[in-house]
FIVO-483802 format. One record per residue: x, y, z of N, C-alpha, C, O in turn. Coordinates in steps of 0.2 Angstrom, whole numbers, plus 5000, padded with zeros to 4 digits. Atoms other than C-alpha are relative to their C-alpha. Example, Ala and Ser with C-alpha at 12.3 -4.5 7.8 and 13.67 -1.06 7.14 Angstrom:
2
500449945000506249785039500450065000500950055003;499649944999506849955036499650055003499950115004;
REM end
This chain:
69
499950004993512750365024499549975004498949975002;500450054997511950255035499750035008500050065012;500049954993511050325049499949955005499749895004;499750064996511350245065499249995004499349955009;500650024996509350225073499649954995499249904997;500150055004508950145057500449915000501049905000;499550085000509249935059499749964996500049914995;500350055005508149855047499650044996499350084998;500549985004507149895032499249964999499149904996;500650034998505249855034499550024995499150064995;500749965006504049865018499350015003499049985007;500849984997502249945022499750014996499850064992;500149965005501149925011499250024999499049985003;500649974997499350005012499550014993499750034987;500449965005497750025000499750054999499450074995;500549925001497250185005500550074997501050095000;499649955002498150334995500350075007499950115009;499849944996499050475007499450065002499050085006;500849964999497750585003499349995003498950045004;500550044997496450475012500149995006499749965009;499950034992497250435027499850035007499849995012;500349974997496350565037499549975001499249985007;500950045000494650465035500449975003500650005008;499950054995495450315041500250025008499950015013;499849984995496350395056499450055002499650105006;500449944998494950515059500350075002499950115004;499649954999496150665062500550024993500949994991;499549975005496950785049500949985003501449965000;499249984998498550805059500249935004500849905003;499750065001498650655066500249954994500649914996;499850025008498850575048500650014997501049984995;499449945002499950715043500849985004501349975001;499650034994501150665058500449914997500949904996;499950085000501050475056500450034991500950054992;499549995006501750515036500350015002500849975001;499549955001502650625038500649945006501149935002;499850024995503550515054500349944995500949924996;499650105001503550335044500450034990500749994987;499749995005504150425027500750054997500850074991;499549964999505550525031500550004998500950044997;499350025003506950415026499849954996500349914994;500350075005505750285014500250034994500450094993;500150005006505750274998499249974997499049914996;500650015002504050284993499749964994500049994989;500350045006503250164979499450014999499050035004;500949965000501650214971500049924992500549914989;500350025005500750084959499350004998498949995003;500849985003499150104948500049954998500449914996;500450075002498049974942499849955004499849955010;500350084993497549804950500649975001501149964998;499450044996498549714962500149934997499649904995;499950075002499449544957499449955002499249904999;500550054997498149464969499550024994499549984990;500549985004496749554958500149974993499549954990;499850025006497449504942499849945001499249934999;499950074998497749314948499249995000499049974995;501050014998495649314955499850004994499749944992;500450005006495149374938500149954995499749934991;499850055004496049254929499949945001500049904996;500250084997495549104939499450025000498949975000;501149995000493749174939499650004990499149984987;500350025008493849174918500249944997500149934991;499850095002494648994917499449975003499249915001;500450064997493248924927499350034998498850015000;500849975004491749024918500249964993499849924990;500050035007492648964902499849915000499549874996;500050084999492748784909499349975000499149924997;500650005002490948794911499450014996498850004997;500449995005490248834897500249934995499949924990;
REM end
């Protein structure tokens, strides 16, 4: 069922884990709020390890150390 205030799907995506969001916003409750508000009808995605950007850096950073030796 489609709910009618929803019009589009908007990805968000963040490096700070949920549990940390209160440092960055400096208030527990407001953090708590802002989740709890943008995650209510999301579908949450969690991944671990380094990001494809991080990945890509590392791998252009040992092709050009290789290159120079």
């Amino acid at each position: 069922m489609r709910h009618p205030h929803v019009r589009a799907q908007v990805p968000v995506t963040s490096n700070i884990p949920f549990g940390r969001r209160s440092e960055f916003l400096g208030d527990d409750i407001v953090a708590a709020a802002m989740i709890v508000h943008h995650v209510h009808h999301a579908k949450v995605l969690t991944r671990s390890g380094d990001s494809k950007r991080t990945q890509t850096c590392r791998a252009l950073l040992k092709a050009t150390t290789n290159d120079t030796r």
